[in-house]
N, C-alpha and C positions, 0 to 999 in steps of 0.2 A: 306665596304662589310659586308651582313650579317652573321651571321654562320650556316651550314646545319643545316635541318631540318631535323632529323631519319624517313622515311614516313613505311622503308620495310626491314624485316629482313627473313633468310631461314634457318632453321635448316634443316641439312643433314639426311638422315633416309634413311634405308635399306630397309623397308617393307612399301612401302607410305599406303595401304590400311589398312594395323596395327596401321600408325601413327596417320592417319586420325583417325580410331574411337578412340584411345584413347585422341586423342586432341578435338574431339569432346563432350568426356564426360568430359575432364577436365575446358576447356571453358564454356559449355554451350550454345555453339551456333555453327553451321552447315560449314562445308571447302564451297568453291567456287573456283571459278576461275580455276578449273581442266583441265590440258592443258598437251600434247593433247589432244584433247577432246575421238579419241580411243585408247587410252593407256596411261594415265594421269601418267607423272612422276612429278607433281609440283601439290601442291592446297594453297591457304590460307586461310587465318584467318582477317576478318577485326574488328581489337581490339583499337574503337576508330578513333584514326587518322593515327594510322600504320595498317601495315596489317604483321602478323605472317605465314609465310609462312615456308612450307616441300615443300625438295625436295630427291624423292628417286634415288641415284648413288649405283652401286655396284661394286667394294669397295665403302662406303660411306671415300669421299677424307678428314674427319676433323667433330668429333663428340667431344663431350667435353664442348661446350660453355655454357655461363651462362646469362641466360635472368630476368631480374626484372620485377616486374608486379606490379605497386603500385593498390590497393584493397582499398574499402571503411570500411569492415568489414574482418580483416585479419582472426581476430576467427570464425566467420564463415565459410570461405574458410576454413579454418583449421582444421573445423570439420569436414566437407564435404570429404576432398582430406586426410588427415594425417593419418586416421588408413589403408586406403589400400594402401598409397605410400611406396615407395624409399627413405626412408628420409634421407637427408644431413646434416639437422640443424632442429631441430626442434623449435616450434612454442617459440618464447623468447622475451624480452625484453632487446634490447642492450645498450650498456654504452652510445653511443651517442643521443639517443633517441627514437629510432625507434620499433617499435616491427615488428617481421617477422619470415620466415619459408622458406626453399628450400627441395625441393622434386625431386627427377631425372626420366626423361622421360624411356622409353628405351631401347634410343639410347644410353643412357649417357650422357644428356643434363642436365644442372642443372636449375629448373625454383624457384627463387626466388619470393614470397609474399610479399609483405610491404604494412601496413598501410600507405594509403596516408596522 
């Protein structure tokens, strides 16, 4: 047997049309998949070979989670996103290798950077 392959993940949000543009300008690229189609409480995001998906519940049931993004130019991204974020951790070089950044949505979602 193989082991799963992660294709789809959905951050909870309170205000899908707040989430949206803000995921919009943080990505860089457009929601889709907006459903229903009159009164969308779900869009996502096709990042690759997964797709990042909001969905607006109110109460939102579980906000908190933590998403990694690996990035080809993290200091880029980090110049772009770091002065007007939420910042968690800012832009470092860690013991293990890695250099990265987390920034929170928000919801209160933690979105982690790394250099791939």
């Amino acid at each position: 047997m193989t082991p799963p392959r992660l294709t789809h993940v959905r951050v909870n949000v309170r205000d899908l049309a707040a989430a949206i543009a803000w995921y919009e300008r943080l990505f860089g690229v457009r929601a889709e998949g907006h459903w229903p189609p009159s009164a969308p409480t779900y869009a996502h995001f096709t990042l690759g070979a997964a797709q990042f998906a909001l969905g607006a519940y109110e109460p939102a049931p579980a906000v908190g989670a933590r998403f990694n993004f690996e990035v080809d130019d993290v200091d880029a991204w980090w110049a772009r996103l770091g002065p007007d974020a939420d910042v968690v951790e800012p832009l470092s070089d860690t013991p293990y290798g890695s250099r990265k950044f987390t920034i929170r949505d928000p919801d209160g979602n933690e979105l982690g950077f790394v250099r791939a």
